[in-house]
C-alpha positions in Angstrom: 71.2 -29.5 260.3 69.9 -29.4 263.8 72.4 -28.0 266.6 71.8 -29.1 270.0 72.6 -27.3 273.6 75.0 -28.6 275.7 72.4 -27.8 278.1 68.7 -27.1 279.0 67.4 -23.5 278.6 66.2 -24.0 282.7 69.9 -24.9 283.8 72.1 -22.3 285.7 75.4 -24.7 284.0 78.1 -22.7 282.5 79.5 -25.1 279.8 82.6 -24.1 278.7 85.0 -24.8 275.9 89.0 -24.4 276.8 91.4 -24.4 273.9 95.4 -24.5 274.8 97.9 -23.9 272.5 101.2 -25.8 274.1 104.4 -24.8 273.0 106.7 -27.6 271.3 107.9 -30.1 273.4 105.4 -29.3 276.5 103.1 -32.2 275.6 103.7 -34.9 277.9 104.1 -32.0 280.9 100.7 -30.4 280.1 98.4 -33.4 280.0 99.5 -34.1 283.2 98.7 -30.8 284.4 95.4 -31.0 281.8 94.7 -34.4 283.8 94.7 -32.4 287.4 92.4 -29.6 286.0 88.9 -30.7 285.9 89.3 -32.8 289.2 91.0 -30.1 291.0 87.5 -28.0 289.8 85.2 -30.7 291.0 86.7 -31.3 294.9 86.0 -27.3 295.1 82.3 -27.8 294.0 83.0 -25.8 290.9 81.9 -28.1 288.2 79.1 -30.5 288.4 79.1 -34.2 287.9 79.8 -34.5 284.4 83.7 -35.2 283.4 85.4 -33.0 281.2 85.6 -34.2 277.9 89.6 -33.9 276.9 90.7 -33.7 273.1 93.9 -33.2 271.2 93.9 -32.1 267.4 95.2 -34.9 264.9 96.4 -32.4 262.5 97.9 -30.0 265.4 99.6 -32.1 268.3 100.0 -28.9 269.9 96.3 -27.7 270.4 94.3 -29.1 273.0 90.1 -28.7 273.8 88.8 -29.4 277.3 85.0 -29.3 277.5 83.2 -29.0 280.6 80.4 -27.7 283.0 80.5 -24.8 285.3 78.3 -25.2 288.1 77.2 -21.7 287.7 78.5 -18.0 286.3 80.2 -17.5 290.2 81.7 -20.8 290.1 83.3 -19.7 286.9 83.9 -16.3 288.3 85.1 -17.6 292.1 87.4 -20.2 290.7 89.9 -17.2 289.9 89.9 -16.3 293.4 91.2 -20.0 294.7 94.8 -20.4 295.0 94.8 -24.4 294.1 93.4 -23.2 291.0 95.2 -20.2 290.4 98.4 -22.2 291.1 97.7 -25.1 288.6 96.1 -22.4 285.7 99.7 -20.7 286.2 101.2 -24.0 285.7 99.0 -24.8 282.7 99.4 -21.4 280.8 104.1 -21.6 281.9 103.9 -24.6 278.9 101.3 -22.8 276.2 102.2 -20.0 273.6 99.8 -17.5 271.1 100.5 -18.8 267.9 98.9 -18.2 264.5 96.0 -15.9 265.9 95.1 -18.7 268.8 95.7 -17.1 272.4 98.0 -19.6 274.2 94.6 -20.2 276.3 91.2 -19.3 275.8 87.9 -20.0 277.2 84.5 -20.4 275.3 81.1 -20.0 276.8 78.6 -22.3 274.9 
């Protein structure tokens, strides 16, 4: 089995793998937050050009992946400091929950 990067050993991209645990009944609420998230990132120049790729588990309606590319470390870093992004994270993380050893949101460097 070969693995392949997500990106080039000479890129400064972050990729980045989200997984959200939403609690029970939350769905329809959360993707439309889920749906704000990556184009709230990319009118702030923190992700580049690439679209976020957005899955939901078939055996677990309740987890969600978002995939997608940091511009850099700081833009992954700075994005905590911007209130537009700060304000729709809080939103995102109001209708997600821990549950069965998953953290209600966590965030995977590849």
């Amino acid at each position: 089995m070969t693995l392949s990067s997500w990106r080039d050993a000479e890129s400064a991209v972050l990729p980045v793998v989200v997984t959200y645990r939403v609690k029970p009944g939350n769905a329809a609420a959360f993707e439309q937050l889920l749906k704000l998230h990556w184009p709230t990132l990319k009118d702030l120049g923190l992700v580049n050009e690439r679209p976020a790729v957005l899955l939901r588990s078939q055996s677990d309606p309740n987890l969600y992946l978002e995939v997608f590319d940091w511009n850099d470390k700081d833009a992954a870093a700075g994005a905590h400091q911007l209130p537009p992004v700060q304000e729709l994270w809080e939103q995102m993380a109001a209708l997600c929950e821990p549950s069965g050893g998953i953290q209600p949101v966590h965030y995977d460097p590849v």
